[in-house]
C-alpha positions in Angstrom: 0.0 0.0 0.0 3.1 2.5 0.3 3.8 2.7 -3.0 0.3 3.6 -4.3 1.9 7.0 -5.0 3.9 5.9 -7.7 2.4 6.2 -11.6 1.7 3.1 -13.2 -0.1 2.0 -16.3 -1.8 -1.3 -15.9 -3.3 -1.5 -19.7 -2.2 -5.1 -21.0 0.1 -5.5 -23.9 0.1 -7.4 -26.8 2.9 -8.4 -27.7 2.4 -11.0 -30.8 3.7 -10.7 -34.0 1.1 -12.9 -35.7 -2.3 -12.7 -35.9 -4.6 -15.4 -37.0 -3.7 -15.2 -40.7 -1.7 -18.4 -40.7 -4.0 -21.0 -39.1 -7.1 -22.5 -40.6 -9.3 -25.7 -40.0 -9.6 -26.9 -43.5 -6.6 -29.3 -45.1 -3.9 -29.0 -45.8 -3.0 -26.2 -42.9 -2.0 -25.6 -39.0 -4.6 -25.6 -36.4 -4.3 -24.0 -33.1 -6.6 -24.4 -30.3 -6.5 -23.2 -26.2 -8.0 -25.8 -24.2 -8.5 -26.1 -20.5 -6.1 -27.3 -18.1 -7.2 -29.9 -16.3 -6.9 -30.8 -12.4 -6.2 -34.1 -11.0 -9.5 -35.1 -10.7 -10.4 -33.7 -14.6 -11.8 -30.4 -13.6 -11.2 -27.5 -15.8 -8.7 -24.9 -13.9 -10.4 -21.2 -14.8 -8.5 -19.1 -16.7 -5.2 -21.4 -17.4 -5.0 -23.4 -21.0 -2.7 -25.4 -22.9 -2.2 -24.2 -26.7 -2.6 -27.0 -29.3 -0.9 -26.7 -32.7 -1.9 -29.4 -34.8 -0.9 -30.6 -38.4 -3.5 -31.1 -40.5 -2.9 -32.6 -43.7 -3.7 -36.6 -42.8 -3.9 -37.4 -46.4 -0.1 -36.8 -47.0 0.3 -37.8 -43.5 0.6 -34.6 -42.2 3.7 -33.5 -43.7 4.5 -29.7 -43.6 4.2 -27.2 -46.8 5.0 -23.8 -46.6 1.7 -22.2 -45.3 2.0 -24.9 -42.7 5.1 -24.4 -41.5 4.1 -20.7 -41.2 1.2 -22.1 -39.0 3.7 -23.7 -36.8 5.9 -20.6 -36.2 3.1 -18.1 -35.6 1.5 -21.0 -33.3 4.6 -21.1 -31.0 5.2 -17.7 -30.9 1.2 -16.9 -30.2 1.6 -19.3 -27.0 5.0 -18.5 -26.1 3.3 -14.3 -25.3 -0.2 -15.8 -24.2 0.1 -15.2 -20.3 -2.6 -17.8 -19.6 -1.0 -20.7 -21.5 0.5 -23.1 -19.1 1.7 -25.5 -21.9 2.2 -25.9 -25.8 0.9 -29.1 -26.7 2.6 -29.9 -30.6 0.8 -32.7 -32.5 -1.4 -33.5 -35.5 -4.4 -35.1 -37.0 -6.1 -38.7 -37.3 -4.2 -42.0 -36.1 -1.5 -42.6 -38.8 1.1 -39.7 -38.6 2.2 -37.2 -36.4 4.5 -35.9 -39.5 6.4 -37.5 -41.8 8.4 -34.0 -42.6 8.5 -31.6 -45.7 5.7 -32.5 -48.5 7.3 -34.4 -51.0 4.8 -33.3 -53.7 5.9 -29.7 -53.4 9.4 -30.2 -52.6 9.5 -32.4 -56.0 6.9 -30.2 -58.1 7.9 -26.9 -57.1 11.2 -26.8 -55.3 13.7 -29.4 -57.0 15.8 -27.6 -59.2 14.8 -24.2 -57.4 17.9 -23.9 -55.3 17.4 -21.0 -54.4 13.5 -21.2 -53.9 14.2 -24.5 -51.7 17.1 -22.2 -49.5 13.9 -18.9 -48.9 11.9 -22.2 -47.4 14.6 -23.7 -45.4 14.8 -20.5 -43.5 11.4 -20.8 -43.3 11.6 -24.0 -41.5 15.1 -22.7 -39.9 12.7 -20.3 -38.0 9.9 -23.4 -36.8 12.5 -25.2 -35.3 13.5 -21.6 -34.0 10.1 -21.0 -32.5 9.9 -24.4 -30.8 13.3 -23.9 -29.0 12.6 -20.2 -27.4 9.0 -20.7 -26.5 9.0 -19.6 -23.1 6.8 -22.2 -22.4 6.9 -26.2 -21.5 6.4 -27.9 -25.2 5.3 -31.5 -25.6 5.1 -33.8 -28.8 2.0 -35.7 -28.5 3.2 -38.5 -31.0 -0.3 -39.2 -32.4 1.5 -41.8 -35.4 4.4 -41.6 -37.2 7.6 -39.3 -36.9 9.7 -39.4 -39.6 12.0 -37.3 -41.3 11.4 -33.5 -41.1 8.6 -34.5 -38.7 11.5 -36.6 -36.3 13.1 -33.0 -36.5 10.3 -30.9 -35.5 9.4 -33.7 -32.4 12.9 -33.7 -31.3 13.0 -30.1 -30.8 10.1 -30.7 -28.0 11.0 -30.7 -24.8 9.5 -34.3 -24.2 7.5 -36.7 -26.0 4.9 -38.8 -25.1 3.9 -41.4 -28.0 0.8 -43.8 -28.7 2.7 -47.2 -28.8 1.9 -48.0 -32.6 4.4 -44.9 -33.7 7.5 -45.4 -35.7 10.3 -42.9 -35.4 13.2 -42.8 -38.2 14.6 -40.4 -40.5 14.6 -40.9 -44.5 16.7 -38.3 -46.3 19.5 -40.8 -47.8 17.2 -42.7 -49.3 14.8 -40.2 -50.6 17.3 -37.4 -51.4 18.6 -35.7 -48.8 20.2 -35.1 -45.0 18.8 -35.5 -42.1 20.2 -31.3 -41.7 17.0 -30.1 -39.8 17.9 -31.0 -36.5 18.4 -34.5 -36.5 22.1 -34.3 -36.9 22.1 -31.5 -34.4 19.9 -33.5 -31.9 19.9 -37.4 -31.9 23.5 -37.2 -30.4 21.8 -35.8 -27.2 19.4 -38.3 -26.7 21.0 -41.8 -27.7 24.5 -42.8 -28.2 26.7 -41.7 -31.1 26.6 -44.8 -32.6 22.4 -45.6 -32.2 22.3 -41.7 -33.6 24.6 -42.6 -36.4 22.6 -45.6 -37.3 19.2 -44.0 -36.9 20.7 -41.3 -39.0 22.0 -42.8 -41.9 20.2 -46.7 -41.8 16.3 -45.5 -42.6 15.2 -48.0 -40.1 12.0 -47.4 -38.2 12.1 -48.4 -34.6 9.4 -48.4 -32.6 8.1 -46.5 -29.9 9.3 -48.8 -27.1 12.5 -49.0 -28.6 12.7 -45.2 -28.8 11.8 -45.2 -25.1 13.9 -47.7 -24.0 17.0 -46.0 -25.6 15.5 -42.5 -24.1 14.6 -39.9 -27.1 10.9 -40.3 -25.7 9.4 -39.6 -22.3 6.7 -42.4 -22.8 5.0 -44.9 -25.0 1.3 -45.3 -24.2 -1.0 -48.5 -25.5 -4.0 -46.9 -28.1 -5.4 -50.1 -29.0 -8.9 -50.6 -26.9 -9.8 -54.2 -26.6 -13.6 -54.3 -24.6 -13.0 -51.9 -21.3 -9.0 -51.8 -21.4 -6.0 -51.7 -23.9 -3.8 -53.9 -25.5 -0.3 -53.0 -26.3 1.1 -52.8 -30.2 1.3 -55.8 -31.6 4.4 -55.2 -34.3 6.6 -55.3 -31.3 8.8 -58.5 -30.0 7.8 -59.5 -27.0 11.5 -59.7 -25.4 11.2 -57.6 -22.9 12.5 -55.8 -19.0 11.4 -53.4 -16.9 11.6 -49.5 -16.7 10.2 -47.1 -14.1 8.2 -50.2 -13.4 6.6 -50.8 -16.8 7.0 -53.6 -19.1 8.5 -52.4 -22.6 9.5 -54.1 -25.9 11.8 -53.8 -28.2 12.1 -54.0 -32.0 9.8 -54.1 -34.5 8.7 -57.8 -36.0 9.7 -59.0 -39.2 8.2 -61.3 -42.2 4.6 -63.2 -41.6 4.6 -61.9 -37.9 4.5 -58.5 -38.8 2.2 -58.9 -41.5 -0.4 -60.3 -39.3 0.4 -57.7 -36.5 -0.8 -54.6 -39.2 -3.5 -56.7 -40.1 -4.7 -56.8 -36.8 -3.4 -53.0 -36.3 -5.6 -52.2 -39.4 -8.5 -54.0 -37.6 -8.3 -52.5 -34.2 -10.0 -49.5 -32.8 -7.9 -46.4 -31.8 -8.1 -44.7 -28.4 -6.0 -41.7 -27.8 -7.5 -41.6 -23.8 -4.6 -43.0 -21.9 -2.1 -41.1 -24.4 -4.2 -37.5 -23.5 -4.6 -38.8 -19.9 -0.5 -38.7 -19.8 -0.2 -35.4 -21.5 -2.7 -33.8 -18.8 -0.6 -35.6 -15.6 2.5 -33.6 -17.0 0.3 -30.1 -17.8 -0.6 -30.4 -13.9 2.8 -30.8 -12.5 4.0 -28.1 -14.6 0.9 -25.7 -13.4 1.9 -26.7 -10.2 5.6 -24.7 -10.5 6.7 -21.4 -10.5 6.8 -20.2 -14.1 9.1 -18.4 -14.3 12.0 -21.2 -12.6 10.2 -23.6 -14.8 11.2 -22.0 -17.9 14.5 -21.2 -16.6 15.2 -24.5 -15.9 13.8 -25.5 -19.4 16.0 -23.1 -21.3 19.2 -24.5 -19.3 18.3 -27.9 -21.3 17.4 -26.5 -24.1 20.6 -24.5 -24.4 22.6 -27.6 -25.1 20.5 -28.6 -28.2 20.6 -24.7 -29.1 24.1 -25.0 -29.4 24.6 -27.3 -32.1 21.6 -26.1 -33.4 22.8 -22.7 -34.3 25.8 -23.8 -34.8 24.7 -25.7 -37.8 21.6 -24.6 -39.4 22.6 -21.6 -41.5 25.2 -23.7 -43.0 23.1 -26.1 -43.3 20.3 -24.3 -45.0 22.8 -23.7 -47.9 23.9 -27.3 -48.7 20.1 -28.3 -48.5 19.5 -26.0 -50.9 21.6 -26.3 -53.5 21.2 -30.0 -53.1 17.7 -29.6 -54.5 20.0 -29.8 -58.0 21.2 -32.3 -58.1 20.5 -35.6 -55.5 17.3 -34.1 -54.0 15.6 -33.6 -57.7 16.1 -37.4 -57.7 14.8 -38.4 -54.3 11.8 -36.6 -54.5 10.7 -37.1 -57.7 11.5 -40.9 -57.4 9.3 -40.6 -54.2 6.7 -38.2 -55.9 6.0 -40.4 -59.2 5.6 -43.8 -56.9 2.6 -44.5 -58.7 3.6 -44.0 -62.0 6.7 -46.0 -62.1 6.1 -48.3 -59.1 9.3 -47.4 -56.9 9.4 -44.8 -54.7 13.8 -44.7 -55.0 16.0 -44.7 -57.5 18.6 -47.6 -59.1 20.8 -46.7 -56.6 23.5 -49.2 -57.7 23.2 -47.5 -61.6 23.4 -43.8 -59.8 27.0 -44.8 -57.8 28.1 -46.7 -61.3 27.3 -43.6 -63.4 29.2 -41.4 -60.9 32.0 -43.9 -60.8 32.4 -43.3 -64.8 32.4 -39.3 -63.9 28.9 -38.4 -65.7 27.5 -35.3 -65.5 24.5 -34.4 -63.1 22.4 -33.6 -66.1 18.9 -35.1 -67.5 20.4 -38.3 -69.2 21.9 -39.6 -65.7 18.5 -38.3 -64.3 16.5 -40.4 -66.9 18.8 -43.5 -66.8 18.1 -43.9 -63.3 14.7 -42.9 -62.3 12.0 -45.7 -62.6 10.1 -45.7 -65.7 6.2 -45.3 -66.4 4.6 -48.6 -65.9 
């Protein structure tokens, strides 16, 4: 009460830099959404909401184009400067795909051979990854389906994950055209060993949720399949398994006839996201339940080590990707673009590395010599 002498102005600020221009509800676009926190007993708190961004593009399994990844920025930065926004929550339509990273139809129809084109979007992307890592907010990926690629990235630059148990995590850009520059190279050495990074880089392999918790790039897998009143776990998993934070876990994916009768029955199965959004609100609560401002504090400390390499990387990266889009990337994406016409989503790889042993020229005769043909 002594200092009611001095002037203040107590009009509230905005302070955003986007307005609603980049989201939308319709495909292919970013959503964003405030919803209630919830209490321990499912109560809504008044006045305290977590932001949702959410991918929506499920019939290119919610991979990013431009506008989207536009969405993305303006949605971080909207929640980052929204004072009643205890959490970002990052994740993506239907059951299938959390993201699977850049479209592939506009990277090959519009972008390969654009170099500089491709570079103006990659700083474009520079900047979501950007807006993820100095949200002054808690950020989770709630891995609704796949992560892959670009969409790996993206996830990675969360501050934790929790995952439906049928989600596959991997990246893709050898095979299909490209490195795995957007993060990936920057982050996986943080959250596995050099050499399960290295592998995951560079090997295309999927692994599976349990996997990816049990060598610690996720926070948690949760079970999605609902069998009567309770929940089976994914069934393209081997069952070897031991015991973490007092759960059972598995391990890698199943190969041959037991994994086609596993996505059969996947294919088969009603989807339940309840346990998955039941975890997400446990963690919204403890975080409500913190001082915000030590909370983000402590956040940015962690995030500072991913920063590092992060920045330390990504303008340089930018450029290579870029003028990749040539030469190597032209190739991946269209392979992967014209899968329907020719059958084969990837090139003659083993034709590609003999042409380049004889010294040919990048130009359209190597192109056409090893691209698929219409079928």
């Amino acid at each position: 009460m002594a200092l009611e002498w001095l002037p203040r102005d107590d009009e509230v600020k905005d302070h955003a830099l986007h307005g609603s221009e980049n989201w939308g509800t319709e495909a292919p676009c970013t959503m964003y959404e405030r919803k209630p926190v919830l209490d321990q007993a499912g109560q809504k708190v008044d006045g305290l909401y977590t932001a949702w961004i959410t991918l929506n593009n499920p019939r290119q399994y919610n991979s990013y184009t431009t506008e989207m990844v536009k969405g993305v920025i303006a949605g971080f930065d909207n929640a980052s400067l929204d004072r009643s926004v205890v959490a970002v929550i990052f994740t993506a339509v239907g059951e299938k795909a959390f993201c699977t990273g850049g479209n592939t139809k506009e990277y090959a129809e519009y972008y390969s051979k654009r170099p500089n084109e491709y570079g103006e979007y990659m700083e474009l992307f520079n900047g979501m990854v950007d807006a993820i890592l100095r949200c002054k907010k808690p950020t989770i990926c709630r891995v609704n389906g796949m992560r892959i690629a670009g969409g790996q990235e993206i996830g990675m630059g969360c501050d934790l994950a929790i995952s439906s148990d049928l989600a596959i995590f991997g990246q893709a850009g050898p095979k299909h055209g490209s490195a795995p520059d957007g993060g990936s190279t920057d982050f996986l050495p943080w959250f596995l060993t050099i050499e399960d990074a290295m592998w995951n880089c560079v090997s295309c392999e999927m692994w599976s949720a349990y996997k990816m918790k049990r060598l610690g790039l996720i926070r948690k897998a949760v079970p999605v399949i609902r069998d009567g009143d309770g929940f089976v776990r994914n069934p393209m998993v081997i069952t070897d398994r031991y015991v973490d934070d007092g759960e059972i876990v598995f391990g890698d994916m199943k190969r041959g006839e037991a994994m086609k009768e596993a996505r059969a029955m996947v294919k088969e199965a009603t989807i339940d996201f309840s346990l998955l959004d039941a975890e997400i609100d446990k963690v919204v609560w403890r975080f409500t339940n913190l001082f915000p401002g030590c909370l983000i504090k402590s956040i940015d400390g962690i995030r500072a080590k991913k920063k590092f390499f992060w920045d330390a990387n990504k303008n340089n990266n930018r450029h290579w990707l870029a003028a990749n889009m040539s030469a190597e990337a032209f190739l991946g994406f269209t392979a992967f673009n014209t899968k329907k016409i020719t059958g084969t989503d990837v090139i003659d790889f083993v034709k590609y590395r003999q042409m380049i042993a004889e010294g040919a020229y990048a130009d359209d005769e190597l192109f056409e010599a090893v691209l698929g043909k219409p079928q």
